[in-house]
Each structure stands twice: as structure tokens, then as C-alpha cells.
N, C-alpha and C positions, 0 to 999 in steps of 0.2 A: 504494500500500500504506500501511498503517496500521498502527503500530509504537506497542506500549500499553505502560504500566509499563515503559517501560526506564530504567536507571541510565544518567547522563551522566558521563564522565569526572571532574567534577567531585565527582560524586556525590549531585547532586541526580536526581531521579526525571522524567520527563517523558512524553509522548506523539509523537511523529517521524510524519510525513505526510512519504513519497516518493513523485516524480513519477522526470521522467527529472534531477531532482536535490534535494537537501532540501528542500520546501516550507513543511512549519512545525514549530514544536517550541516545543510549550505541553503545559500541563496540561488535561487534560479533552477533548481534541479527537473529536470526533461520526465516526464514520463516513460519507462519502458513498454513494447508492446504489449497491450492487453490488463497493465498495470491499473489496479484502481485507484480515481484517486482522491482524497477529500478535500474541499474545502474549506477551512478552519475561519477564514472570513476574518480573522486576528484574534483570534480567542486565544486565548492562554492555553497551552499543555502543560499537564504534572507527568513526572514519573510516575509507575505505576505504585500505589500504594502497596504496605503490607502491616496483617494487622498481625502484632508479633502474640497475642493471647487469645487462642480462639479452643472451643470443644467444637471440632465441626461434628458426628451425629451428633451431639446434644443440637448445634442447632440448625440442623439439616430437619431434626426433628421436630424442633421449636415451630418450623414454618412448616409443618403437616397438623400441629393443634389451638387446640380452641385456646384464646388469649381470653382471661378473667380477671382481670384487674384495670389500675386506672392506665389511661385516659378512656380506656373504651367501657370499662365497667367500674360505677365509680358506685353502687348501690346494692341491694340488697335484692330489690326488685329487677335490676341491669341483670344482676347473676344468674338469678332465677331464671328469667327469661331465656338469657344465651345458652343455658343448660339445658333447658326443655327445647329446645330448636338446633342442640346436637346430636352426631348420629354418631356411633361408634365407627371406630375404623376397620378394617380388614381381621384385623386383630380380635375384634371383640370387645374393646375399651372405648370409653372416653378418655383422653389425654387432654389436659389444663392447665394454661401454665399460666405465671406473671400477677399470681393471688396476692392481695396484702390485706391485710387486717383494716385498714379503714373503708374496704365495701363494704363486712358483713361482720366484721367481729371477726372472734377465735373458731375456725373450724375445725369440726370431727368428723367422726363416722355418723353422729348423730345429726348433726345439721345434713352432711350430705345425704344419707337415706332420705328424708324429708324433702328434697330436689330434686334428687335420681335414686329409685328405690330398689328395682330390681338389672341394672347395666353397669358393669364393674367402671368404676369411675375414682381417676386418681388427678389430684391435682397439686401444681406444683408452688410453694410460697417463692412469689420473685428475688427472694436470697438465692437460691437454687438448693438451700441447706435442708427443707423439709418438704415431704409429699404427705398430701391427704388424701386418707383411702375411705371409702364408703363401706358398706357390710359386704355386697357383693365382688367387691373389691380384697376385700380383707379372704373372704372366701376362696378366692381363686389362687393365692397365693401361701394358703395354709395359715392364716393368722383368723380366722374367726374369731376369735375368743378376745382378740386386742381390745383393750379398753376405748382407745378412743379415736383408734385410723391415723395415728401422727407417727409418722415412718422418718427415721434422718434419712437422706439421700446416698449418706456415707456407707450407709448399711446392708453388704447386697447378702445377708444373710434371709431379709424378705427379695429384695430387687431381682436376685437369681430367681425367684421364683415366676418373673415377668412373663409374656408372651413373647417373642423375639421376633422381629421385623427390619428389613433394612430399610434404611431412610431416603429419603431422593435426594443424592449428591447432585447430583442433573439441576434441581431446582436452585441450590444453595449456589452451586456455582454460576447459575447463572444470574442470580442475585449481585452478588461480591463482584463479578468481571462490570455488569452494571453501573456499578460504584464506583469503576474506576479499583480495585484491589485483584493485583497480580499475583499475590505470596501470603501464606498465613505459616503461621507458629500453633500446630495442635501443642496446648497447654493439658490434655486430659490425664490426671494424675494416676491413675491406674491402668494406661493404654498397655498393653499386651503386644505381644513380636502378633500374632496373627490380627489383631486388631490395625498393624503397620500394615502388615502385607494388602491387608484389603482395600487400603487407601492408597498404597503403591499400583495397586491393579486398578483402579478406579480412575486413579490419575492418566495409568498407560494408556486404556481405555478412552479418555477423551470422557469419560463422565466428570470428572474432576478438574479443572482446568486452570484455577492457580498452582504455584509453584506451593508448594510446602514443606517445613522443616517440625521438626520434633524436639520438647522438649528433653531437658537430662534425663528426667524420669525414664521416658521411653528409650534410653540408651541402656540403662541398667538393666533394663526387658530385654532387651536385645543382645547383651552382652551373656544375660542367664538363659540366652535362647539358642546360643551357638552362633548368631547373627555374627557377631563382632567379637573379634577374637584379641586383637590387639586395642590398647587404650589408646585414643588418639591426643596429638599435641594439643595444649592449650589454643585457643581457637580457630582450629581447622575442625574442619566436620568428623564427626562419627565413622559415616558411610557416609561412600557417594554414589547412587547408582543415573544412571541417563533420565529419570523420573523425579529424584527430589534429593537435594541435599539434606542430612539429618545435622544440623547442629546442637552440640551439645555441651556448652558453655555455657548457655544463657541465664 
């Protein structure tokens, strides 16, 4: 592609030739044949962003559930509503996220029964620290007997007990490239060597389309997984394979 009259940070004006990375950046640059090309009309270009803390499934996930909290639900009656006008996903759940305590108060299993009484329903407080589970909920996961449906999130001694689903990386990514964001940093503190691979696959695959790196955590998975054999220098990457640098300094 071929990028005309754009504004440089600097503010001088230039021309931008992309390949699969910047090629050149002069004035006056010629089209090649067949080459696309845009016109920036002087608008400013950034570098591609990178957001260096991200859970992408968690929020590959986030953007396939119901949001329940402010700005869009700021009441008790808002909750209510958006609950009755959910439908479970594939899975068999409602999934909620982005809850805080000034819609409706302290939830439990009791208020949730009272909302959704028979559809296992779990919702997530926008700390991301605690989920709330319903009776049917509590049910499906071997906790019936819990007092009040308040699960820490830390805790995959119920969360193993989930329905397991993959997430649409397809839609996430094509969110973030939207936004201008080329590269993320999965920050997910208990990511697994096969939990990498899948987002290595995902990435090769063209489902996945920023660049991404891995925190330390994920290096120590990796190191206990046979992945990584040698400790790498102070800030050179982990691994490198043709899909994603693993940095593991950060």
C-alpha cells in the first residue's frame, strides 16, 4: 500500500510505502503497478500501537457477553431487564460481566434466582476478582450447597468445573487492528505452554492478527514444559519463532 500526503509526527508531510513492514517514507513516491493507494489528505499517522497488558480470551470473551453494569446499566430495574432479554450461549450459560455494586446492591445466588431462576447464570464484578453464580449455576459446577454464589475468580477449584468454549479471536482482533493496535502483551497469570500454542496457531492462522508477546509468567510454563531449554539474556526474548516474539523481562 501507498500512503500519500500524510502528516509525520513530526509534522512534516510525506509519502509511506507498506509492505509486511514500513518500506519507505519520502516525498513524491510513484505508485507500483497494481499498488493500492490511500489518501491521507494530511492527516497524521501513529505507529502502530501496543497495548503491553492484555488477557486476550478473557476479552475475546468479554465481547461475546452480556455487559451489566454502568454506563449501560446503572439500576436495578436496567439489570433486571437486560437479564430477562438474555439468551444463553452455545454453552448453556448466561455470561455477565462489568457488575458493581451501585446498580443493585450486594449480589448472590439469592438475588440472582429471583432474575434468572432456572439458566445457569454467572456474573462477573468489574474488578474481575469475583463471579456470581445463581442456584443453577452453583448446580452445574458441583457447588449446590454454597451459601451465597460469591466465587473468587482466582479459584479454578469451582472454574474447572466450567463448560469450555473457544472465544472469537477473529472478532477481538479485528477490534484492536480497528484501533489502530498492532502488538499486545498477554499478561494472563496462569497461561499454560498449550494455552501459548493455541495463540501461536491462531496467530499463524490469520485468526489472530497483532503481533504478541508473553509475559514472565508464561516463560516459566514454558521453561516446565520442555518449550525453553536455555535461560535467555537479560532483554532478549525467551523464544522466537516466525509468529511472535515471547518477551520475558517485563
Amino acid at each position: 500500500m501507498l500512503i500519500r500526503r500524510a502528516t509525520l509526527l513530526d509534522g512534516t508531510r510525506a509519502d509511506i510505502r507498506v509492505g509486511a513492514l514500513i518500506d519507505e517514507v519520502a516525498d513524491g513516491l510513484v505508485a507500483a503497478p497494481g499498488e493500492r493507494v490511500l489518501d491521507a489528505a494530511g492527516g497524521t499517522v501513529l505507529p502502530g500501537l501496543h497495548d503491553h497488558h492484555m488477557h486476550l480470551r478473557s476479552a475475546a470473551a468479554a465481547l461475546e457477553s452480556l455487559f451489566v453494569g454502568p454506563p449501560a446499566v446503572l439500576t436495578k430495574e436496567l439489570l433486571a431487564q437486560s437479564l430477562s432479554k438474555a439468551r444463553p450461549s452455545s454453552d448453556g450459560w448466561i455470561r455477565a460481566i462489568g457488575y458493581h455494586e451501585s446498580v443493585a446492591g450486594r449480589l448472590d445466588r439469592d438475588v440472582l434466582d429471583a432474575l434468572v431462576p432456572d439458566i445457569p447464570l454467572r456474573i462477573q464484578h468489574r474488578s474481575g476478582a469475583l463471579w456470581i453464580l445463581n442456584s443453577a449455576a452453583l448446580g452445574s459446577v458441583g457447588l449446590a450447597g454454597h451459601p451465597d454464589g460469591r466465587l473468587p475468580s482466582a479459584d479454578s477449584g469451582w472454574s474447572d468445573g466450567l463448560p469450555r468454549r473457544e472465544a472469537d479471536l477473529v472478532r477481538l482482533s479485528d477490534r484492536l487492528t480497528s484501533m489502530g493496535v498492532t502488538g499486545v502483551t498477554d499478561a494472563t497469570p496462569d497461561l499454560g505452554a498449550g494455552d501459548m500454542e493455541s495463540l501461536l496457531t491462531a496467530h499463524r492462522r490469520g485468526e489472530f492478527r497483532p503481533e504478541f508477546g508473553f509475559w514472565r509468567r508464561a516463560r516459566r510454563s514454558c521453561m516446565t514444559s520442555g518449550w525453553i531449554w536455555t535461560p535467555s539474556r537479560p532483554g532478549s526474548p525467551a523464544a522466537t519463532t516466525p509468529a511472535a516474539r515471547w518477551p520475558c523481562t517485563a
